[in-house]
Every structure is written in C-alpha cells, then in structure tokens.
N, C-alpha and C positions, 0 to 999 in steps of 0.2 A: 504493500500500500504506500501512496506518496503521502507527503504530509497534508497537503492539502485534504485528503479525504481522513484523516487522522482528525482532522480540529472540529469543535462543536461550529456548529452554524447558530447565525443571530440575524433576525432580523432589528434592525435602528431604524425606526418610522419615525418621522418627524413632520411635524406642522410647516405653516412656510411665513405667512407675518408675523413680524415681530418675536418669531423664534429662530429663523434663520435669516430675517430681514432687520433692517430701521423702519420698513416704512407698513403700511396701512394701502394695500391691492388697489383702494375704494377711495382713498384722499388721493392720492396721486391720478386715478382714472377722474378723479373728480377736480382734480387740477388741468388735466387734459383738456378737458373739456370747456373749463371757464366757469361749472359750477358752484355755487357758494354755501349750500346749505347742505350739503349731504350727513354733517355729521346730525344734522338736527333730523333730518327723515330715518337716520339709521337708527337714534333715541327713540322714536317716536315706532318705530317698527316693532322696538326690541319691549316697548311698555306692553304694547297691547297683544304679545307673544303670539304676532300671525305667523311668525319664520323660524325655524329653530334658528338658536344663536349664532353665528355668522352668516347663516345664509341671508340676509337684508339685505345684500349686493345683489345677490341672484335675484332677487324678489326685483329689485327695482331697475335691472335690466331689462326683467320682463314684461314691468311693468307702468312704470314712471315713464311720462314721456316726455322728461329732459335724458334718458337717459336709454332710451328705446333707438337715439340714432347711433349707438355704439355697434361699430363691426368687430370683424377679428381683429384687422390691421391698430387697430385702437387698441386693442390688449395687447398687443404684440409690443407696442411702443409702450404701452404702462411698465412690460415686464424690463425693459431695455433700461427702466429710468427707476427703477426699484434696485435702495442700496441696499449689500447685502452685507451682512455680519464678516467681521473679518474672519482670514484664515479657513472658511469654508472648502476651497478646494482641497487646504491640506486637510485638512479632518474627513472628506471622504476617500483622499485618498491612504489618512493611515487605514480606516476601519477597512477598505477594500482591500489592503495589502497583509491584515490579520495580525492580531498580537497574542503572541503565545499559543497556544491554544485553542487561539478563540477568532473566528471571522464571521466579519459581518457584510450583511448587505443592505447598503442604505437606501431608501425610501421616504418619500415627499406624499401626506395622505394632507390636502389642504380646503378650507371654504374657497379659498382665491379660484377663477377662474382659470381651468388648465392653460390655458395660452398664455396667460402671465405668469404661471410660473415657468413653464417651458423653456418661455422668451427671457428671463433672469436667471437660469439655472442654466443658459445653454452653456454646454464645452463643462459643466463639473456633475451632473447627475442626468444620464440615457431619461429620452423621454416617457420611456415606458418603464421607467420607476417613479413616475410624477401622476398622480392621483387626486385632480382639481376638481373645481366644480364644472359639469360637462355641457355643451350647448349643443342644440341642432342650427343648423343658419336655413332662411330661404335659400334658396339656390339660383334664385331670379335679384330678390331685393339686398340680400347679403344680412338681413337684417336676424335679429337673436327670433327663432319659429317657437321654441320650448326647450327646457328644460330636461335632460336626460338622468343628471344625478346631481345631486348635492352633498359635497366631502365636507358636511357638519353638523353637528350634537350626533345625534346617531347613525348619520350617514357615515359617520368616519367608521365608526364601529362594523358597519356592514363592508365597506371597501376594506380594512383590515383583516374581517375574519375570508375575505375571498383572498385575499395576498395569502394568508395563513394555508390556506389549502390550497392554494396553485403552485408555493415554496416545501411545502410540506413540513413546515416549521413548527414546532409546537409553541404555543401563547407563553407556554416558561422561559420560553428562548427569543420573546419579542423585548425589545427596548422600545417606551413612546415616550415624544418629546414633546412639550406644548407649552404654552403661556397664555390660553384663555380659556373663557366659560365657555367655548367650543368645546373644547378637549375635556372636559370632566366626564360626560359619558363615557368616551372611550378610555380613559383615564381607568377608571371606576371596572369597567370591564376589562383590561391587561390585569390590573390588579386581583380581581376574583379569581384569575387564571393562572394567580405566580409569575405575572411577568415582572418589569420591572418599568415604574417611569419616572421621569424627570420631569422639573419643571422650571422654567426659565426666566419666569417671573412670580413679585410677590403676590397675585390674583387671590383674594380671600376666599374665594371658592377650590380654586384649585391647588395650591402649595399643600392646604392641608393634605392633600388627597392623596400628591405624588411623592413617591418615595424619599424622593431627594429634592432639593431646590438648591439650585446653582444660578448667582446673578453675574452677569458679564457680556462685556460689547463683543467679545469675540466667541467665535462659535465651536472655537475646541476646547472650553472649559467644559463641553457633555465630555468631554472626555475623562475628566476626572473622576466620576462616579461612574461611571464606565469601570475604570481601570481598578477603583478599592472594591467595588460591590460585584461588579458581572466577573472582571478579571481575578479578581481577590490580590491586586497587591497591594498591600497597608502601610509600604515604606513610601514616606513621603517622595525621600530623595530620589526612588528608582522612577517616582510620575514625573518630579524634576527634570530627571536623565535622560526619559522619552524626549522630553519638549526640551533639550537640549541636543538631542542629537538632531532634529530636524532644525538648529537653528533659533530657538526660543526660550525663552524665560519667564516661568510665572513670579513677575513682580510681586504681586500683594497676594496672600491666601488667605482670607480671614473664613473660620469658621465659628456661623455666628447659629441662634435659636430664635425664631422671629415668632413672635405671641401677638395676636391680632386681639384689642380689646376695645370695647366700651363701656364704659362705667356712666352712670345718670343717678341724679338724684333720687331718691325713693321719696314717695308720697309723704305727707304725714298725714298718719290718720287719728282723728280726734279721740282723747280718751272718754271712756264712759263714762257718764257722773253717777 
C-alpha cells in the first residue's frame, strides 16, 4: 500500500462570507449595482423569517425588482471584487498535501450564489468542490427563471450529507467551518454525528455550539485546531514549526474563554403589609 491510501481521509467544509472572505456576497453585488438599502431589506427579511437565514439574497434576486436585473456576468464580477482572507491558497494547499496521517479535502458549502464564489475562488478550490446557492437563467432574457437550491440553514445540511455519500466519508471525519446563524443547523448536525467544527466568529448563536472558536484575519489559523484536536499535536512549538517551515509566524496566540452575558435589573416587588 502507498501512503496515500494509508492516511485517514477528512472532509474540511467551509462557509464562504466572512469565513473565508472580508466581504458580504450581497453588499458588494449591492455596491455593483448602485443600490443603497439592501442591508435594511435583508433586516427586514430576516424579522418576519420568510427565508431561512442567509438565503434573503436568493429571495431578492428572485424577487425584488431592483434586483431582478442581475445576470451571471454580475456575479461573476461580484466574485472578482470579493476580498479574500489571507493565506487561503496556502491553507488548501497544506490540507490537500496531508499532515501526518491525516488528509483532507477541502470544500466550499455557501448561501452566496455559486458564480460568486466560483468567480473569487478561481485558481485555489476546483469548481466542483464549491457548493452555492444555484440558479436557473432564461435562456432568451439571461434573467434569474428560479431557484434550484439554496446552500443555507438547512440547505447546507442537505448538500453536506450528499458530499458525505458521494466521498464516502463518514460525519466523524467531516470538519465544518462557519461564522453565522446560517451555519448552526449544520453546525448542530456534524456535531450529533462526532464531527468536529469550528467557528470563526464571536456569533452568540453559534461559538457556543462549535467546538472550537478561533478569531483571525487570516484563514490558516483553522489550522490550529485542526492540528491539536483532528491531528492530536498538543506541542505548541511543533504548530509553530509547521507555519515556519512554509515561511510564517504566529505573532500573537492568545487563548482566551468568551462568556456572553446580560444582566438587568430585577423588578421590585412590593412587600405585603
């Protein structure tokens, strides 16, 4: 046997705003365009929960009609001007090159419409490891006809468990990544399953939920819980060593415990006479 068939397999799924990006799919298509209010329609989507949680872009592609004149070539150019988390390249190219024991195959499950991530990931993750939100077009007008799928709340969970079985991976062996109220379903489901996730922001909904929370501008600090929990090395200096031998340095390493509170007055209530 070569080694390659020797090493466990892993799937790494990860979100794509603001967990492998700076930016927001939806501001920047909504910068495109010259629109000004989108964060208030997405607000306003998300009160009266017509969409599950990130889908209110899909919703008003399909249905807003400042937002109904969007083609592909529109996403395409969104994806082109979406910044992306440093170091990305190098982080899928360690996970695809294997550490120790352990390889992985990275995966993009996202709300963003497929063609924007496509178009921001080209030349560092195959397009057929990107997993958006999917449209049909006219084929006359060019214009968005419906809706095929939506990669959010529990769409991700469904496009996950079909990766899971076309990889033949087991959910013990998935890693997911995310930073919003999107990702708690699928969050919540790896978890029931022994996977393991990550989470990339402080989201009060989510950090409780995911196994780890890791905050940083660059995109291969997942690597760090990666390497003490999936990989099991506990020496600080050997995670050091890695991100030294590719030419790097983790500056600052704080590990902190974040407790999320409210405290409010308590009533007073009148004693009895």
């Amino acid at each position: 046997m070569g080694e390659t068939s020797l090493r466990r397999q892993y799937l790494l799924v990860s979100d794509f705003d603001h967990t492998l990006s700076f930016n927001d799919s939806g501001v920047v298509l909504s910068q495109l365009l010259g629109t000004t209010d989108f964060e208030e329609k997405i607000a306003g989507l998300a009160r009266i929960n017509l969409v599950q949680q990130g889908g209110e872009l899909a919703y008003l592609l399909l249905h807003d009609p400042e937002y109904r004149k969007v083609r592909r070539d529109h996403l395409h150019e969104v994806g082109k001007r979406i910044r992306l988390k440093h170091n990305l390249s190098r982080l899928v190219e360690i996970l695809q090159n294997g550490i120790d024991t352990h390889q992985f195959s990275f995966h993009v499950v996202s709300a963003a419409p497929e063609e924007v991530v496509q178009s921001a990931l080209e030349g560092i993750i195959p397009p057929d490891h990107i997993y958006g939100t999917k449209f049909h077009y006219d084929p006359h007008s060019g214009e968005i006809a419906s809706i095929r799928r939506v990669a959010a709340g529990y769409g991700k969970v469904a496009v996950l468990a079909g990766l899971v079985e076309a990889t033949g991976v087991g959910f013990d062996h998935v890693v997911y990544v995310g930073d919003g109220s999107s990702d708690v379903h699928v969050m919540l489901h790896v978890n029931r399953l022994d996977g393991y996730t990550i989470a990339v922001s402080e989201n009060k909904y989510l950090a409780p939920i995911a196994r780890r929370t890791i905050l940083s501008q660059d995109a291969l600090s997942v690597l760090v819980p990666v390497l003490e929990d999936i990989v099991g090395w506990k020496d600080a200096v050997k995670i050091r060593a890695l991100f030294e031998r590719h030419g790097l340095h983790i500056q600052e390493w704080d590990k902190v415990r974040t407790d999320f509170l409210t405290i409010r007055e308590t009533p007073l209530v009148a004693a009895a006479s």
